[in-house]
N, C-alpha and C positions, 0 to 999 in steps of 0.2 A: 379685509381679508383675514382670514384663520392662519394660525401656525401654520396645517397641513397644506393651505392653499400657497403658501411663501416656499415652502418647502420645494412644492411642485413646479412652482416656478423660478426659484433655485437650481432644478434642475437636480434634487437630491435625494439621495435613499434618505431613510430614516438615522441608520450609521454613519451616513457622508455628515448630515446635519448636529448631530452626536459633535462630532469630530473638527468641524470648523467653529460649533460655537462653544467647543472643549466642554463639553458636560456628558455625563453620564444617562447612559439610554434608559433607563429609568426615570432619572429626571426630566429626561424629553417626554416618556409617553405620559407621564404624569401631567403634565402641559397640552400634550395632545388630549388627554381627555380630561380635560378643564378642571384638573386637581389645583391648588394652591401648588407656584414655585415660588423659590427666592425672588429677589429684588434682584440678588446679581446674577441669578442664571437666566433671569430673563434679559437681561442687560446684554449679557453674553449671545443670546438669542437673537433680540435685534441687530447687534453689531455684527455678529456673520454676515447676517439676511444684507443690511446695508454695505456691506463690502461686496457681499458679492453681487448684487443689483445696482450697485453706483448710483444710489439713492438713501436720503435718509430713512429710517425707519426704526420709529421709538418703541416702548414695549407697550406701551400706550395705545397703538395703530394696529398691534395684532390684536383681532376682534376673538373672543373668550379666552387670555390667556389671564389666568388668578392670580394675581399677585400677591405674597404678604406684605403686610405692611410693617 
């Protein structure tokens, strides 16, 4: 599943997601459209998603999120 697709099943605007995985909405759409993020704001990304689905999920299982290395 994509970012956008966790997002939607989240249950979250763009700002709601912004907001729970504390990163700045620039750096989200830069994610969204498959630019390089951080290691930790993607970090920050999964671990929302996984709180709020009550399931693990790495940043590894979001399918085109760039990571730097």
């Amino acid at each position: 599943m994509t970012l956008d697709d966790y997002r939607l099943e989240c249950g979250w605007s763009k700002n709601e997601m912004c907001r729970q995985a504390r990163i700045d909405f620039v750096t989200l759409q830069r994610a969204l459209g498959g630019e390089t993020v951080s290691s930790r704001s993607a970090e920050k990304l999964a671990h929302a998603i996984s709180k709020q689905l009550g399931r693990t999920i790495r940043p590894t299982d979001i399918e085109g999120l760039n990571i730097s290395k």
